[in-house]
N, C-alpha and C positions, 0 to 999 in steps of 0.2 A: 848682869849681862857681861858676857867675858867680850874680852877682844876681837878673837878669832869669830867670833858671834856679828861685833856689829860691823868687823872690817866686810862677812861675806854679803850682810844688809846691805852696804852704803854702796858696795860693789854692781849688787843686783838692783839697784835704785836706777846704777851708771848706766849701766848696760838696757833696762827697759827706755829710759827717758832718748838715748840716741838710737834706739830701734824706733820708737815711737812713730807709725805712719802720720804721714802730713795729711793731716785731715783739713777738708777747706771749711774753717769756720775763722768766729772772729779771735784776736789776738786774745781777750779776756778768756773763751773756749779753751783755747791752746793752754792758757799757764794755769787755768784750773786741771785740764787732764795733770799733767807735770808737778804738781804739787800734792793732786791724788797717789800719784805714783812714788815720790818722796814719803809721804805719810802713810803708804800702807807696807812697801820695803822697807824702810827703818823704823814702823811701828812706834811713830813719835805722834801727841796728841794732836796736832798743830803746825801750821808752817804757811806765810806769807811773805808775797812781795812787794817791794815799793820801784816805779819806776822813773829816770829821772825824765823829764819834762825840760826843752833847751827854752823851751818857751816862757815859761814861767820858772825854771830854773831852781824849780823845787822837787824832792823824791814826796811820793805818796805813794800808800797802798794802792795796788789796783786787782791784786786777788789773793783768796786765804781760804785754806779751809779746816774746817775742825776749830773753828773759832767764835763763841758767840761774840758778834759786833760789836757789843756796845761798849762805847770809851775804846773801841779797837781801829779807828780809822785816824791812822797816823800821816802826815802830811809834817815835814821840813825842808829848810832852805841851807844846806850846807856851807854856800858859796857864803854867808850871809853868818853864819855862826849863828841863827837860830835852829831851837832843840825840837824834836819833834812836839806833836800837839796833842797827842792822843796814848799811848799805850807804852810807849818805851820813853826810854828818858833823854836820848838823845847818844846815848855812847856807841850806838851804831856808826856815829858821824869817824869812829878808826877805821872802820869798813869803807867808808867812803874816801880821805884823808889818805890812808898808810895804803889802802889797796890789799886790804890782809885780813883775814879772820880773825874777827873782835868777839866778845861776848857782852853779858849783862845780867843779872840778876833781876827775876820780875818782879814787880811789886805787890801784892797783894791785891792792892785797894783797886788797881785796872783790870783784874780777871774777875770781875763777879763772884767775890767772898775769898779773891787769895788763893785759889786749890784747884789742882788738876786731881781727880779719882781715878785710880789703876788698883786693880785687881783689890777692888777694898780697903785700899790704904791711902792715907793721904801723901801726896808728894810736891817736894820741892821742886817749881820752877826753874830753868834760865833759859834765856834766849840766845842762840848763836846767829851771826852776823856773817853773812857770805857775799862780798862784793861779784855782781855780774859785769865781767870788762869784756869791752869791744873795743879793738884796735887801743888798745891800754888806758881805756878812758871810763870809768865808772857809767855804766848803762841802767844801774837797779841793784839792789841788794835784795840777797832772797835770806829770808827769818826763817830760824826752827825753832820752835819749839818742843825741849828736849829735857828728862828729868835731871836736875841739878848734881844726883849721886855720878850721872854720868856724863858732865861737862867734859872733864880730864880727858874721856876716852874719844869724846868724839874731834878735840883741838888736837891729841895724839895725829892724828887722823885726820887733818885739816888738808893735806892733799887731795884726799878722795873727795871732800867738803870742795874744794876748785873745782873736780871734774867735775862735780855735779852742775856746778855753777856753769863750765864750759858747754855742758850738753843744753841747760836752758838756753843760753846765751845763742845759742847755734840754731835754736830752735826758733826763738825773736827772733833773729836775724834773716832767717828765711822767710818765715812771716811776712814781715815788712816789705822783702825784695819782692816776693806774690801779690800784695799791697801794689807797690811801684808797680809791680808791670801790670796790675788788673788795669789801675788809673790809665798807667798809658794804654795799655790795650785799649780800653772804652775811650780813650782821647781819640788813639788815632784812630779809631771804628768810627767816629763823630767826625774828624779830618776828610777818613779817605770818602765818607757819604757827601760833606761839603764839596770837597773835589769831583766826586765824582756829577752832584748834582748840578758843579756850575759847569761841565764840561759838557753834558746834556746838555744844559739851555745856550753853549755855544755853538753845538753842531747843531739844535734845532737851527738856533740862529742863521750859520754856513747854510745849511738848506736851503733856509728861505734867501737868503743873499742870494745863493745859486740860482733859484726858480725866477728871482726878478730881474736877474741879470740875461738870464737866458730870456725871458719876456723881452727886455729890452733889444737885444740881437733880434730878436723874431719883430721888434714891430714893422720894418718895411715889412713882411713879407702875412702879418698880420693886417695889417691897414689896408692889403692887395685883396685879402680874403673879404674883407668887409664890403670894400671897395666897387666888386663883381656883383654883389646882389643888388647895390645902392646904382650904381649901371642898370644892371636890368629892370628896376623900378623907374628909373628915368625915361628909359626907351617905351616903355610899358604907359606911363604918363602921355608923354610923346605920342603914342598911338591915340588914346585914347580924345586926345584933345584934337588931331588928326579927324577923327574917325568924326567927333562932334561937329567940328566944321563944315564936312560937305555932308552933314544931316545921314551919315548910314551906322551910328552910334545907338545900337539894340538894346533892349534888353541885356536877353543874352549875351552879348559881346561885351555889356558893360560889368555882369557878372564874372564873366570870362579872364576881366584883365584885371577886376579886383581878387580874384582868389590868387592870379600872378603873383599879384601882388604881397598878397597874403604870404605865400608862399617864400619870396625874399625875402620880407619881415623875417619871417622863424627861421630862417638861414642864419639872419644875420643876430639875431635872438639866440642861437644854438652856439653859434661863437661864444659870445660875448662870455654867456652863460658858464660857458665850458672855460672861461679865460680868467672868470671868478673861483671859479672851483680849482684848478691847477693854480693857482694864484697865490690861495689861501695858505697861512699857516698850518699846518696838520704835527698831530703829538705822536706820529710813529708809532700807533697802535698796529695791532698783526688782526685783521680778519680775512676770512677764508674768502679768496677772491678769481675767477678765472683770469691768469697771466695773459687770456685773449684780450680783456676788456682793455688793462692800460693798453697796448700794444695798438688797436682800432683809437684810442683815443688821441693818442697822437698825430693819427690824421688827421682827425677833429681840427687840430693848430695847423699842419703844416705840408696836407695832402696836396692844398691846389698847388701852394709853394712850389713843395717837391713836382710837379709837373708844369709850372713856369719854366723849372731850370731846363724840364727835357730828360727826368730821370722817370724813370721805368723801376716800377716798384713791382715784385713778384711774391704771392704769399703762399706757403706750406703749412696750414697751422690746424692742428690736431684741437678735437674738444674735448671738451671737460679736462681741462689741466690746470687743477684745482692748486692754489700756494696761500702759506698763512703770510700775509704781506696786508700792504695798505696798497691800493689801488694807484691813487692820487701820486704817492712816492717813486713807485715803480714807471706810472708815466714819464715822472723827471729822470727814472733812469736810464726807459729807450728813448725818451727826445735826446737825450745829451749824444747818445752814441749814435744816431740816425742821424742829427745836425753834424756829425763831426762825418758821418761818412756822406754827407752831401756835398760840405767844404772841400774836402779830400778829394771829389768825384768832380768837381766844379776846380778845383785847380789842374785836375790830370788832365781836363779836357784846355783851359789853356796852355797847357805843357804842348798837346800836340798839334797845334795850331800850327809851328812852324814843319811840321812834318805832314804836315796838310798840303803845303805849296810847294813839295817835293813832285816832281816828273819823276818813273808814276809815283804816285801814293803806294806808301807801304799797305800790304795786303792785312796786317793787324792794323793797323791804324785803322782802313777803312771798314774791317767789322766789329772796334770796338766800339761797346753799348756803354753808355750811365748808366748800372743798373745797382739795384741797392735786392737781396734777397732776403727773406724774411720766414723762418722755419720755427715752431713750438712743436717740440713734440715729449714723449716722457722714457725715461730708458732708466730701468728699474724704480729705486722710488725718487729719481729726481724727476725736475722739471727744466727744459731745456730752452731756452732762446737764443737763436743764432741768429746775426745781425751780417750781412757778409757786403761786403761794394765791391766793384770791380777798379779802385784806385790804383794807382802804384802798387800803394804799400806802406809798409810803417819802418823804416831804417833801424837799426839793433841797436845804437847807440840812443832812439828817441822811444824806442818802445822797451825799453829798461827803465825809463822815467814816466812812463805814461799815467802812473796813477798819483804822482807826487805832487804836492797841493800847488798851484801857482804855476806850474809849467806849462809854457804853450810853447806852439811856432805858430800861431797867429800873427799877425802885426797888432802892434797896441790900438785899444780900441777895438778889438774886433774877437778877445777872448779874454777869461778872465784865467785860468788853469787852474778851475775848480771842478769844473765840470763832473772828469771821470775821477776827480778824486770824490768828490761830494757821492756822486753814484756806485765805487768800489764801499763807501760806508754804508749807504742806505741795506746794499744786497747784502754784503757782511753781516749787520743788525739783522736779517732775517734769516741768519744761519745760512747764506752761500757766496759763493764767488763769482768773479769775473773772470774771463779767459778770454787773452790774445792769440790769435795765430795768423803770424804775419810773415807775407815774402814778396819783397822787392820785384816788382813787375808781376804779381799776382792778384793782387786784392789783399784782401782783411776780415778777418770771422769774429767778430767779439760773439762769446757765449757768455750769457747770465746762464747762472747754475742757482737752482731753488729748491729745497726739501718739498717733496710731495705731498698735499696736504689731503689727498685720497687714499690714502691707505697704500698698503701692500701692492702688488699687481698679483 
């Protein structure tokens, strides 16, 4: 083999092994392609590498081919001045040492009868010694196996013999980095699920903080509701024990005032009921639910309430306005904003108490209503709920904060500033929004916006 011969080999070796696509398999995969590619462009029997290990601080083979194995599984500790174990005799250890292309002559008795066969002749071995460096530091040393007539030509030629070494080296070295980031990739995929699973179980959490909190705000006005049926069963007693006394206690009239009765009962059964179920923890599933049902259930808690105060509730509400939501959630989210426009509607009215005992009374004064309005309807494929009061209004400075956790203008004790935040997430999580529109001495419109879960129009 002439020169010009194996310099265009070792050249074409260079150039396949740094074309080479990064194929995603394991490291062993990788420096078998790359040793295939060495041994079939320079047409050498043989060729193996060792790599070093910081852990055990030894070089070993980790892939070869064109080699039968046996007595070929070499393993040394250079740091240590022990010589390999297996197939060479240790004088690779100036490859590792000088940082330079060493050789060696093989022995007979470690190739299986001494003899490589080419082209029907027998030939002499030797092994060349190619140190693989990374950041100047011995990574592995890659073996050729190469006929001994043409040692001379290929140490000539020890240049080309680094690049080859630089193109595996390039090729480990990427490996590994794909390595590193898979690791972290699947860390942080494992991270960001942790995270995200303990951040779910705190906004369940905030939910239910929010539903018990706002329970708590409602109980005078729940303990009123109960209250009224437990009254009319008292009066209803009262008759009845009335009626026994001067002897005109019927039948009939005694049926009469037990079904009254009865009837209180499930009143106050209906509450209660309804006060376990809004109550309850729920997992923020999505089923297909009419946005009329929570919006009526609301009343359920706080209809008689809202007409204690002398508020005039007006309803617009379109059917079948079908939303993929939970029922139970979306209740907490028109109570929060019906409570907030009650509060609001119950301060405007002592706002104008002293414009009450003006000679004459302002002519707005005396025809404003408490009224709180209440519209569902569907405009292409949303679903719409408008919540409107005729308060003041929301100030520019307070309704630029309004969904931000913690903030009120309640007095302490009397709000907690979770409310419309807790409710801007429920709706969010079900794919819609909230919308304020507000003006000083007009009222206030909060719209829930909800994807249509009826299809098309």
């Amino acid at each position: 083999m002439s020169d010009s011969i194996l310099k265009e080999k070792m050249n074409n070796a260079i150039i396949e092994i740094f074309g080479l696509s990064d194929i995603k398999t394991n490291m062993e995969g990788i420096l078998n392609d790359l040793l295939n590619i060495i041994k079939n462009s320079m047409d050498i029997p043989a060729a193996f590498i060792c790599l070093y290990n910081h852990f055990t601080k030894s070089l070993s083979m980790f892939s070869k081919v064109g080699l039968d194995t046996t007595g070929l599984e070499t393993s040394c500790y250079p740091k240590t001045g022990c010589s390999c174990t297996g197939a060479v005799t240790g004088k690779c250890s100036g490859a590792y040492y000088n940082t330079t292309v060493s050789f060696e002559d093989i022995q007979r008795e470690f190739l299986n009868g001494g003899r490589f066969t080419s082209s029907g002749t027998e030939e002499e071995m030797c092994l060349i010694h190619v140190p693989l460096l990374s950041d100047n530091t011995v990574a592995g040393i890659l073996h050729l196996v190469v006929p001994k007539k043409h040692k001379k030509l290929y140490l000539d030629h020890s240049h080309l013999l680094v690049q080859l070494s630089n193109g595996i080296e390039a090729k480990i070295k990427t490996k590994k980095l794909e390595d590193e980031l898979q690791k972290y990739a699947d860390n942080l995929e494992q991270i960001v699920k942790m995270r995200t699973d303990q951040l779910r179980e705190k906004d369940a959490q905030l939910v239910q903080a929010g539903k018990l909190a706002m329970l708590g705000e409602m109980a005078a006005g729940i303990a009123h509701e109960i209250n009224q049926p437990l009254g009319a069963i008292s009066l209803i007693v009262e008759g009845i024990q009335k009626a026994k006394s001067i002897g005109k206690l019927t039948d009939s009239l005694l049926d009469e005032k037990l079904e009254s009765i009865h009837q209180q009962i499930e009143r106050i059964n209906k509450i209660v009921k309804h006060l376990r179920v809004f109550g309850r923890s729920t997992p923020g599933t999505a089923d297909i639910t009419d946005i009329n049902k929570p919006l009526n259930d609301v009343f359920e808690l706080i209809g008689r309430q809202l007409e204690n105060h002398n508020i005039v509730v007006e309803f617009e509400l379109e059917d079948n306005l079908l939303v993929s939501a939970d029922s139970n959630r979306l209740e907490q989210v028109f109570l929060n904003i019906i409570s907030n426009a009650r509060d609001a509607l119950d301060e405007q009215e002592n706002s104008l108490l002293q414009l009450k005992k003006m000679v004459p009374v302002p002519k707005w004064v005396q025809e404003w209503e408490k009224k709180i309005k209440i519209r569902s309807y569907r405009l292409s494929n949303k679903v719409i709920v408008e919540i409107e009061d005729t308060a003041y209004g929301i100030p520019k400075h307070i309704l630029d904060r309004l969904f931000e956790p913690f903030f009120t203008t309640k007095e302490v004790g009397k709000g907690t500033g979770l409310g419309l935040y807790i409710s801007y997430g429920i709706v969010r999580d079900y794919g819609g929004e909230i919308k304020v529109n507000s003006k000083p001495g007009t009222g206030s419109v909060f719209s829930v916006i909800l994807p249509s879960a009826s299809g098309a129009p």
